[in-house]
matplotlib code that plots the C-alpha trace (Angstrom):
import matplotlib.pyplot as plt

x = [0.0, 1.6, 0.4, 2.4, 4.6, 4.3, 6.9, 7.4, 10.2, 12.5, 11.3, 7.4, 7.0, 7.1, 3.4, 2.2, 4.5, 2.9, -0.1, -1.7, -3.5, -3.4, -0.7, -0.3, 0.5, 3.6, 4.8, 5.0, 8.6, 7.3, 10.6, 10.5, 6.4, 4.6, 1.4, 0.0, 0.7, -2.1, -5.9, -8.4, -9.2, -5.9, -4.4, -0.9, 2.4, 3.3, 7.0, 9.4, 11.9, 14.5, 12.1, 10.7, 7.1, 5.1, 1.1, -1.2, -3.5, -5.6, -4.6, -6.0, -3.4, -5.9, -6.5, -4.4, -4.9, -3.3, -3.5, -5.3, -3.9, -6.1, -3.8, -0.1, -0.2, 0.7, 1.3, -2.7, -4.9, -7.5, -10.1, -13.9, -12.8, -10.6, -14.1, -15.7, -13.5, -13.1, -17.2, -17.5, -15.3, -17.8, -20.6, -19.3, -18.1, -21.7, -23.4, -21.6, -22.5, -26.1, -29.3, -30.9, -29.7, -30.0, -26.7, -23.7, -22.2, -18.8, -17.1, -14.4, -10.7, -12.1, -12.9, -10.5, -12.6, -11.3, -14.0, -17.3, -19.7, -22.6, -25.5, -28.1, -31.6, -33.1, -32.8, -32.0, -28.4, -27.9, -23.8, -22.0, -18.8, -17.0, -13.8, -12.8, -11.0, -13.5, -16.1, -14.1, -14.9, -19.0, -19.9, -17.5, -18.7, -22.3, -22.1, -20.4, -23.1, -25.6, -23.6, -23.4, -26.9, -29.4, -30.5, -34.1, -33.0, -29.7, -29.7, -26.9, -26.6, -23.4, -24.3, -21.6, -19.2, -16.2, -17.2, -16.9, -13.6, -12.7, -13.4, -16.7, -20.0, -23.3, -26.0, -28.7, -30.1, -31.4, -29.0, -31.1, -34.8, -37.4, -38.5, -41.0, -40.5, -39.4, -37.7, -38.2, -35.9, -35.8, -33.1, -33.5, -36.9, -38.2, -39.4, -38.5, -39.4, -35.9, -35.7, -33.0, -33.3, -33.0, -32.8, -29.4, -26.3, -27.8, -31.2, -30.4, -27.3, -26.2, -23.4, -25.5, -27.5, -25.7, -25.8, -29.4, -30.0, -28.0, -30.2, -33.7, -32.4, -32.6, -35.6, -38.8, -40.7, -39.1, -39.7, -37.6, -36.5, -34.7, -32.5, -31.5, -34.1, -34.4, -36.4, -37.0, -33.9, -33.3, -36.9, -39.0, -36.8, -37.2, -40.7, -40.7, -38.7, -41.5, -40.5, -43.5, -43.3, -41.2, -40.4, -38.5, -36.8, -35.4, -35.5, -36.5, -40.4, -40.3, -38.1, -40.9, -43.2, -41.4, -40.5, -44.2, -44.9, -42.5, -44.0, -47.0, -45.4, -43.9, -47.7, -46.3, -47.3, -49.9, -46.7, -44.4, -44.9, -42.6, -41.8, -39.9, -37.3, -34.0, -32.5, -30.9, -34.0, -36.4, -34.2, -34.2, -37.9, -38.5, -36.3, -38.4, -41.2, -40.4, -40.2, -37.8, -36.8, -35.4, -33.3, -31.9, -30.2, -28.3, -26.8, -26.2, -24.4, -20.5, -19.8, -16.1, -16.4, -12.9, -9.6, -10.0, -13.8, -12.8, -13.3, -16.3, -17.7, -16.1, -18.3, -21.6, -20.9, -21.0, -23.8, -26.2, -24.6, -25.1, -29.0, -29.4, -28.1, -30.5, -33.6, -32.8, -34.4, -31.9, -30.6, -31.7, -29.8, -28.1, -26.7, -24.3, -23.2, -20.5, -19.6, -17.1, -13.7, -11.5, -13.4, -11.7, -13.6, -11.6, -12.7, -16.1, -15.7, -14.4, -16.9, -19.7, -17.5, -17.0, -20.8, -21.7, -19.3, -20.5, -24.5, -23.3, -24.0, -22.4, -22.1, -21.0, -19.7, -22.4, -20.9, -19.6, -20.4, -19.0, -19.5, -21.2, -18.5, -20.4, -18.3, -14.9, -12.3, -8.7, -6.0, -4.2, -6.3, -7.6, -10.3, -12.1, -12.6, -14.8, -18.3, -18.2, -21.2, -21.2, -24.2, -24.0, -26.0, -26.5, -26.9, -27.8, -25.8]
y = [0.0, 3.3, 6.6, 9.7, 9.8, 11.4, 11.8, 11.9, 14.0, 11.9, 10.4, 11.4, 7.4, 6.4, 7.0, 5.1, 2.4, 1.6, 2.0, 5.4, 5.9, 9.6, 12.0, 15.5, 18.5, 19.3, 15.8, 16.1, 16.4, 19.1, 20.2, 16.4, 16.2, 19.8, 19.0, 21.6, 19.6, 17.0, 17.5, 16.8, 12.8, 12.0, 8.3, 8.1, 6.2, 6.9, 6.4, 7.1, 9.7, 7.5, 6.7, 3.1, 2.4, 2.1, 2.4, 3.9, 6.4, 9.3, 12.9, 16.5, 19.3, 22.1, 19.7, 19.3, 15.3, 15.8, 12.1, 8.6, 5.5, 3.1, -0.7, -1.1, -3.7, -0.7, -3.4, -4.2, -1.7, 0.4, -0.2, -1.5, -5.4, -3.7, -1.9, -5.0, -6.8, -4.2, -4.2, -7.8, -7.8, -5.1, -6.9, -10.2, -8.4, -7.2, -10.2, -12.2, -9.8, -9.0, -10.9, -8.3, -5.8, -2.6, -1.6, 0.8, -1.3, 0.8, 2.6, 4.8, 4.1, 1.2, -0.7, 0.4, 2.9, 5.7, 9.4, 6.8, 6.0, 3.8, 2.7, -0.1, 0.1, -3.3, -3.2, 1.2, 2.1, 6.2, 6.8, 9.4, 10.2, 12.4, 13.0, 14.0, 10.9, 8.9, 11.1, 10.2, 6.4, 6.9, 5.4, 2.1, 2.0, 2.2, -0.5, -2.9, -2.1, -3.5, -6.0, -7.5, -6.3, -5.6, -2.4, -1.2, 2.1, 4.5, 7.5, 9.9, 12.1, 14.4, 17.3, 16.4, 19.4, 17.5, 17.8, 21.4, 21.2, 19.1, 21.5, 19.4, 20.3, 19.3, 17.8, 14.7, 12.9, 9.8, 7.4, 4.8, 3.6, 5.6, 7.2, 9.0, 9.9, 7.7, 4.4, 1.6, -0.4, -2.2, -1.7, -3.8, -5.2, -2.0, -0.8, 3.2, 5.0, 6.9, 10.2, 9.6, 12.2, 15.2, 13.9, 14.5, 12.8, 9.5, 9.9, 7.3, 7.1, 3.3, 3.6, 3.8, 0.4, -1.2, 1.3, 1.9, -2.2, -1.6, 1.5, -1.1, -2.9, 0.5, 1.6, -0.8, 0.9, 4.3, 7.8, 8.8, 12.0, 11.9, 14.9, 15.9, 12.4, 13.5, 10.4, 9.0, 5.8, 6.6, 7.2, 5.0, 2.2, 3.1, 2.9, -0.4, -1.8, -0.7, 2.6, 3.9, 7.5, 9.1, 12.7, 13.1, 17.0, 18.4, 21.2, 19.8, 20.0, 17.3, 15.1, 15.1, 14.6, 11.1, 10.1, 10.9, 8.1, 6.3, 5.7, 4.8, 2.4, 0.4, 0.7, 3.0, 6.5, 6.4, 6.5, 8.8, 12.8, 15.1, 18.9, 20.9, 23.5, 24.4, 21.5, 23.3, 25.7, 23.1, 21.5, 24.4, 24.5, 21.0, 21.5, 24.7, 23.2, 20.4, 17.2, 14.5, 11.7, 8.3, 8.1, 10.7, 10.2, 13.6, 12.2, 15.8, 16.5, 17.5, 20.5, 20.3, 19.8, 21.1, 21.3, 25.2, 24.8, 22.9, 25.6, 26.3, 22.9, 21.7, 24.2, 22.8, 19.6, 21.0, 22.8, 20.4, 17.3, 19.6, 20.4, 17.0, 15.9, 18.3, 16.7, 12.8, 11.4, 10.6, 6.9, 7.2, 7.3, 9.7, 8.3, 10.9, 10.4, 12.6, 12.1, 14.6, 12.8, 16.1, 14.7, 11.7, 9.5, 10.2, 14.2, 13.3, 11.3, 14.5, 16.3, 14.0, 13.4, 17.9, 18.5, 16.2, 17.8, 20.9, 19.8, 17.9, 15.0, 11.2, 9.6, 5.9, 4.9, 1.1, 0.8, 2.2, 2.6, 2.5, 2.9, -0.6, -3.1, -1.8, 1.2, -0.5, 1.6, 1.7, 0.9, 3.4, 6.5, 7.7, 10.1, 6.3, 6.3, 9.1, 7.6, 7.6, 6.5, 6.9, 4.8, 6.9, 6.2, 9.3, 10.4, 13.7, 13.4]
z = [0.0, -1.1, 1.3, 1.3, 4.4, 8.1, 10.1, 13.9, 15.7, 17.5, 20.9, 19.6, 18.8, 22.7, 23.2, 20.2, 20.6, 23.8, 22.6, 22.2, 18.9, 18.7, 16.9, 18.1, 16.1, 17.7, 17.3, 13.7, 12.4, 9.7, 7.9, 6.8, 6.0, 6.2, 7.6, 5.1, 1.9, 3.5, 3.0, 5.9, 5.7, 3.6, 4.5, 5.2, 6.4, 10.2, 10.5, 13.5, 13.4, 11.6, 8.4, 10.2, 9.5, 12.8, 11.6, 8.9, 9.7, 8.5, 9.2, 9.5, 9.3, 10.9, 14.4, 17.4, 17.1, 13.4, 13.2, 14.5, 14.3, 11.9, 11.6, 12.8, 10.1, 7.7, 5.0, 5.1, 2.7, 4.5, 2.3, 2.4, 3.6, 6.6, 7.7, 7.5, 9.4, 12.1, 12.7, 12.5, 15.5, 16.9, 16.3, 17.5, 21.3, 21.1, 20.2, 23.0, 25.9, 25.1, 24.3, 22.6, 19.6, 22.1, 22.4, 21.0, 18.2, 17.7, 20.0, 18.4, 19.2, 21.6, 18.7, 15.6, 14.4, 15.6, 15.3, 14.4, 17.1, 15.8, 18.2, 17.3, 18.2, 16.3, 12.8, 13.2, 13.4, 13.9, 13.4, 13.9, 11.8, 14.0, 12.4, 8.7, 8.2, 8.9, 6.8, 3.9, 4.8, 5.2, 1.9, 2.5, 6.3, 5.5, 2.7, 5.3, 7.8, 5.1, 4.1, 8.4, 9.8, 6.6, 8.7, 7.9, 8.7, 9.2, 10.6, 10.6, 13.3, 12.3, 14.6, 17.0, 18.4, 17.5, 14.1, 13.5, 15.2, 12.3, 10.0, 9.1, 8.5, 10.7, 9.5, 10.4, 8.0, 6.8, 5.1, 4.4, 4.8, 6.3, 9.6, 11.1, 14.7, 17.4, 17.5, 20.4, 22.3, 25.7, 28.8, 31.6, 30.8, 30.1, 27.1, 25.6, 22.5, 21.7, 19.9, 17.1, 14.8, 17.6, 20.5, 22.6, 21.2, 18.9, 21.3, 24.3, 26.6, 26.7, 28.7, 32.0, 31.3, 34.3, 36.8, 36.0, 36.2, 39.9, 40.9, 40.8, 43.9, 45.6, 43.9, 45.8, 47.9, 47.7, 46.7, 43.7, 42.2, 38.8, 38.3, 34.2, 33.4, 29.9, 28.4, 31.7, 31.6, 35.3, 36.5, 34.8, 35.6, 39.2, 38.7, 36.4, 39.8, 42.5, 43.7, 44.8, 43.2, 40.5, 39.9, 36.7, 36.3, 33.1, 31.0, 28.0, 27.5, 24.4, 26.2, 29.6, 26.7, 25.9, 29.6, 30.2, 27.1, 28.4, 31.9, 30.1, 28.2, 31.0, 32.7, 35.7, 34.9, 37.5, 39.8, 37.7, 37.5, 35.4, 36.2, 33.7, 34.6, 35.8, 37.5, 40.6, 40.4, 40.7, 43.5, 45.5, 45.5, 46.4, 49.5, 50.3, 50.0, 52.4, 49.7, 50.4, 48.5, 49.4, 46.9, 44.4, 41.2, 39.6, 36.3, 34.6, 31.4, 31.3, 33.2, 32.5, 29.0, 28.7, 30.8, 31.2, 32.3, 35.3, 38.4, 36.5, 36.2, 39.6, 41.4, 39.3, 40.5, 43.9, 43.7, 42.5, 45.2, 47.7, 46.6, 46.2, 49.5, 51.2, 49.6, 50.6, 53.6, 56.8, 55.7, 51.7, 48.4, 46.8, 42.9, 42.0, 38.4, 36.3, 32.4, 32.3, 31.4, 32.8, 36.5, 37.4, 39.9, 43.0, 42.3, 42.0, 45.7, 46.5, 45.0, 47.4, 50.2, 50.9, 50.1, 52.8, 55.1, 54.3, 55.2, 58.1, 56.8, 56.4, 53.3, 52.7, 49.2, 49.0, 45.6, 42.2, 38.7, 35.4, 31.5, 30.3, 28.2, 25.1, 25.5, 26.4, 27.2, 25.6, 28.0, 26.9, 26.2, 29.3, 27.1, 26.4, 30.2, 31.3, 33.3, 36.7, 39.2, 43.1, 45.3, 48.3, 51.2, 53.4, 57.4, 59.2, 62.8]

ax = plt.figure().add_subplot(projection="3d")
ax.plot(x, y, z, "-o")
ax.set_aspect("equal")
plt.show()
């Protein structure tokens, strides 16, 4: 396979010998290859600083990852058969941890592919092709998805933020087949309708599927509240397990509309209620108005969505603990979750451990979360590892 060369400064190989899959800007040697003579997507030859071959890869000269790591078998072509064989291998990981075809099929780096993120609901598969390199691949990834799965439907949802960082533009469309509105799909014996043509990322959020399944053993019985519920994954499988009331907050009025549906759908929405609004707003009121949970679950979106934005975010996660703490019953349950990568889990035990302190409260850890094996992280790129759950049980003195 002949690519046009890239070459790494000397000692810029360590990394991606031992395992990394990610070339930085400032790693390039670029007297020897000018990044500027590449166009966004282009394939091309890593070698070491002495001219040795270590991996082909795509490139994009205006990023600071100016290039990802596709098969350290350079020799092998990167071509529609190396697609197939790479989601094959996705499917079958898939296919031998779950029953049912409800699940993120490819996770990015995790599995080869780095910048596409594909998630299957039944015979509907909504991608994402986050990076310009792997733009330039749609039309061969999209004939190997037929060719594995016959999919009645494809939707691409390429509205992602990392896309206009690569110089991309946004769009969602259709790909193949047709579709209305909703598509359905079942977690933990309950059943959802999913919003994948504008709901929030591809229109569900798989990568919680076990901590939700671990949250119904502290749901029977017990008076929920569901912080930033969205769709309702957290709530209404509260209520599918036996809590005996569900309040499900967000912000979004369509996405109340479909947790609402959703309730109904799993025959519990004569237990479930919805109130739309600011999530620290509506916490505050709750607590003034004297409600109390038995157990609370606060998964937000990122607040430290960047490095820079950590003060920032740090201080949002401790706002909305602490509000949440206030509003769980002496001996309850507070689930405090965090998808921001730049938090690592020992800041978010931080993060519960100083809010109790603060409230005068005790918190025990009864357990911990993480992302579900559909989203399997990279041993070495910590970015793959980012979901972080706490089961906290907590005390007034």
């Amino acid at each position: 396979m002949n690519l046009p060369l890239l070459r790494l400064k000397s000692g810029c190989d360590r990394r991606l010998r031992a395992g990394h899959l990610w070339v930085y800007s400032n790693e390039v040697d670029i007297a020897h290859s000018p990044l500027k003579q590449f166009a966004a997507g282009d394939l091309v030859l890593l070698e070491d600083s002495r001219g040795k071959p270590l991996a082909s890869a795509y490139v994009n000269p205006n990023t600071l990852i100016s290039a990802r790591i596709l098969n350290r078998n350079y020799r092998q072509a990167i071509g529609p058969k190396f697609l197939e064989r790479r989601l094959r291998s996705a499917l079958d990981l898939r296919e031998t941890l779950f029953d049912e075809p409800f699940y993120r099929l490819v996770y990015g780096e995790s599995d080869g592919l780095p910048g596409l993120v594909i998630d299957r609901y039944g015979d509907v598969l909504v991608a994402q092709f986050n990076t310009a390199g792997m733009e330039r691949m749609q039309e061969s990834v999209l004939a190997a998805l037929q060719s594995l799965l016959q999919p009645r439907v494809v939707v691409l949802r390429n509205d992602s933020a990392a896309r206009q960082i690569e110089g991309l533009e946004t769009y969602t469309r259709v790909a193949l087949g047709t579709l209305d509105d909703t598509v359905l799909m079942r977690e933990n014996n309950s059943e959802f309708a999913v919003p994948v043509l504008d709901g929030q990322k591809t229109g569900w959020f798989y990568d919680h599927r076990l901590n939700r399944l671990a949250m119904q053993r502290l749901a029977p019985g017990r008076r929920v509240l569901d912080v930033f519920s969205y769709t309702g994954g957290w709530g209404v499988q509260a209520a599918t397990a036996g809590a005996s009331e569900v309040l499900m907050v967000d912000s979004s009025h369509s996405a109340l509309e479909l947790a609402t549906g959703n309730a109904a759908r799993n025959n519990c929405e004569e237990r479930c209620a919805v109130r739309e609004g600011n999530a620290q707003q509506i916490m505050k009121e709750l607590y003034q108005e004297g409600s109390r949970f038995d157990l609370v679950v606060l998964d937000p979106p990122a607040f430290i969505k960047r490095r820079k934005d950590g003060g920032k975010g740090l201080a949002g996660y401790h706002r909305i603990n602490e509000l949440a703490m206030r509003l769980v019953e002496p001996g309850g349950f507070l689930i405090s979750t965090s998808c921001s990568m730049h938090l690592p889990r020992e800041g978010l035990m931080d993060v519960v451990r100083s809010s109790a302190r603060r409230l005068e409260r005790e918190v025990r850890i009864v357990g911990q979360g993480h992302q579900g094996p559909d989203h399997p992280i990279h041993p070495a790129i910590a970015e793959t590892a980012y979901l972080k759950t706490l089961f906290c049980q907590v005390f007034t003195h």
